[in-house]
C-alpha positions as CSV (number, residue, x, y, z in Angstrom):
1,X,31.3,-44.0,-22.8
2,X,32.8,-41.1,-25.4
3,X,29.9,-41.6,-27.4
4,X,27.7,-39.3,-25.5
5,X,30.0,-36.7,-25.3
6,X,29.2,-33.9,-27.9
7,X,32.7,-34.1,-29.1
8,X,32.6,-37.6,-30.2
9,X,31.4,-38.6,-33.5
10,X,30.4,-41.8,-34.6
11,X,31.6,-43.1,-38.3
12,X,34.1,-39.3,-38.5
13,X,37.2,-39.8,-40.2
14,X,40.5,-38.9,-38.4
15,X,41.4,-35.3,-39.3
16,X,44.6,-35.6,-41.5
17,X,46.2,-32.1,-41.3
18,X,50.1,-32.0,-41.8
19,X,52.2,-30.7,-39.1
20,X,53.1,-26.7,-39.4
21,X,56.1,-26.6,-41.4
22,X,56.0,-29.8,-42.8
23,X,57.8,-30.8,-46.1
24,X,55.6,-32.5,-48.5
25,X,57.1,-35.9,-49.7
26,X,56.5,-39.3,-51.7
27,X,55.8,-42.3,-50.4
28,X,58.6,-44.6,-51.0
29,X,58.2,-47.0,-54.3
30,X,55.5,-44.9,-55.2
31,X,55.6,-42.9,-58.9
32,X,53.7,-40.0,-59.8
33,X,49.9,-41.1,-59.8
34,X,48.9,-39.3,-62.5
35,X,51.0,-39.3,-65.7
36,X,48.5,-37.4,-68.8
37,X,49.3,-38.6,-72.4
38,X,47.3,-35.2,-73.2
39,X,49.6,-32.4,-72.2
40,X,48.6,-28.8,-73.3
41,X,51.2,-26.6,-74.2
42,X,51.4,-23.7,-72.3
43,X,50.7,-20.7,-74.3
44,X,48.9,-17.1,-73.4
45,X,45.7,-18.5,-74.6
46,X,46.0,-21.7,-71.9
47,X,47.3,-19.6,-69.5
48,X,44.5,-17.0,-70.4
49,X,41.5,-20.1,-70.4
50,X,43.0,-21.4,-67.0
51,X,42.4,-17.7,-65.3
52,X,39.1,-18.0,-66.5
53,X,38.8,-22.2,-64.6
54,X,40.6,-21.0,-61.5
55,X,38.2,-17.9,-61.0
56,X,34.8,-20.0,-61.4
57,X,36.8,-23.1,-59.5
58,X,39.6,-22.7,-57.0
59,X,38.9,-18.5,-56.1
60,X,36.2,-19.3,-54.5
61,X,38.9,-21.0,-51.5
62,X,42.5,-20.6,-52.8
63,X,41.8,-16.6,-52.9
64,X,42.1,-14.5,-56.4
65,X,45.4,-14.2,-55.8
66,X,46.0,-18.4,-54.9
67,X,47.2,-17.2,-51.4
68,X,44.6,-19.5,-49.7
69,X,42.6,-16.7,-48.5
70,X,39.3,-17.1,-50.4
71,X,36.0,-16.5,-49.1
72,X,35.2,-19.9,-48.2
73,X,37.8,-19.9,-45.7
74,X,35.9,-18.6,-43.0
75,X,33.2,-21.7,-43.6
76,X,36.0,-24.0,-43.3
77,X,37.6,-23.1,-40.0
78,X,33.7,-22.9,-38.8
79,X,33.2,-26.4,-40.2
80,X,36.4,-28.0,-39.1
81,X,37.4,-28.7,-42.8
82,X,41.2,-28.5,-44.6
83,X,42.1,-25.2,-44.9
84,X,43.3,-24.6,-48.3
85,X,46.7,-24.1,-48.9
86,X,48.9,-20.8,-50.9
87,X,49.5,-22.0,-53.9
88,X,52.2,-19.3,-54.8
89,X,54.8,-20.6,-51.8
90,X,58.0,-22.9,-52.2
91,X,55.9,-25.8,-51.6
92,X,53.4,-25.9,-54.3
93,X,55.9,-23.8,-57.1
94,X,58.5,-26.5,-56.1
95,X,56.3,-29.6,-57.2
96,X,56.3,-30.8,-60.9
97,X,53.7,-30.1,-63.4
98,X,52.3,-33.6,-63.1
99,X,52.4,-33.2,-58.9
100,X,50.1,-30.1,-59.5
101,X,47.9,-32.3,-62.2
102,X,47.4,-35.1,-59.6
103,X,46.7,-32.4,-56.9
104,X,44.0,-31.1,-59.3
105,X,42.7,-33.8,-60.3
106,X,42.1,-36.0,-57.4
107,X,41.2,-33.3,-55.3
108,X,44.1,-32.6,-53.3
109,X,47.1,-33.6,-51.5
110,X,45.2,-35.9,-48.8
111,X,43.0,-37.6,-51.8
112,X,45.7,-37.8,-53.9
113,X,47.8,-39.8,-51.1
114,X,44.9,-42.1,-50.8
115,X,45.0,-42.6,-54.8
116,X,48.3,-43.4,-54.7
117,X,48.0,-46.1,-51.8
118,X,45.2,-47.4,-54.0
119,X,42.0,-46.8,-51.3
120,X,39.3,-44.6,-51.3
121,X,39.7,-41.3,-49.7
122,X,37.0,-40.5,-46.2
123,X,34.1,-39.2,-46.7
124,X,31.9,-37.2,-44.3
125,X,28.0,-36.1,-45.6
126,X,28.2,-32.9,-43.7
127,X,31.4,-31.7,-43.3
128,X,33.9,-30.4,-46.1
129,X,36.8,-32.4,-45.9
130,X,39.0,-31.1,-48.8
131,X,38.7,-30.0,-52.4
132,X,36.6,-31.6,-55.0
133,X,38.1,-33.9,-57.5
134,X,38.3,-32.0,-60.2
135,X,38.6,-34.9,-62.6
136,X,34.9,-35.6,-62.5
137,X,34.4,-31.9,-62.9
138,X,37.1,-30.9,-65.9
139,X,38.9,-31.9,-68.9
140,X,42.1,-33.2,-68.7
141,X,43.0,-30.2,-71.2
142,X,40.9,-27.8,-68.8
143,X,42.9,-29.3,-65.7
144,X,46.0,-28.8,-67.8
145,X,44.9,-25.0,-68.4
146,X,44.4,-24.7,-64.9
147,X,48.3,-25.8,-64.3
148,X,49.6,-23.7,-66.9
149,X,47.8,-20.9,-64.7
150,X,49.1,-21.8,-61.3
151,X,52.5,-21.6,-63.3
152,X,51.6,-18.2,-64.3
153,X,50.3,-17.3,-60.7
154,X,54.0,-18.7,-59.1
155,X,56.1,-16.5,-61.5
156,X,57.0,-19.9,-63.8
């Protein structure tokens, strides 16, 4: 009878953190999900514009300097959300431009897994699960901007 334990939670998704140290990867037969006709040159005024997005959109958890550090990381590991990630290690600067364009737009890595297997990410009401997808929120040129920054943040 786990249901009457305080632990237990009826309807909760299972928590999908990767393993410490993991290696990100892609799932076999699978291509890149997102693949923009619209692709923004990178220039100082993109790279400029896409400060401006990551400051009033990612800071706020990836940190002002994208280490993952943010103030809304304390909430998280209160909550029991995803921690976000440093976006300036191997992992992230290693991925293409489209990878970081999927990542942004469908709100992540877990999301954008569940995109590419075709089914709809799980949702909890009161509990942050992982970032927004920024596709309903931006541009495709202002989620292009926001790439061209993360470039900029990584040293690319």
């Amino acid at each position: 009878e786990m249901h009457y334990t305080q632990a237990y939670r009826s309807q909760e998704p299972p928590r999908l953190y990767p393993a410490t140290g993991s290696v990100p990867f892609q799932l076999v037969g699978a291509g890149p999900l997102v693949v923009e006709e619209l692709m923004v040159m990178k220039t100082a005024s993109t790279v400029e514009q896409g400060m401006g997005l990551y400051g009033v959109n990612c800071a706020v958890c990836h940190g002002i300097s994208g280490k993952g550090d943010g103030p809304m990381r304390d909430f998280l590991i209160k909550w029991g959300g995803i921690l976000p990630p440093d976006l300036t290690t191997s992992t992230t600067a290693g991925r293409s431009d489209n990878d970081l364009l999927g990542l942004i737009s469908e709100g992540g890595s877990t999301k954008l897994t569940f995109a590419q297997l075709g089914m709809e990410p799980p949702t909890v009401v009161d509990k942050p699960i992982s970032m927004p997808i920024f596709r309903k929120l931006l541009t495709q040129e202002e989620r292009w901007m926001l790439v061209h920054y993360l470039r900029d943040l990584q040293g690319q």
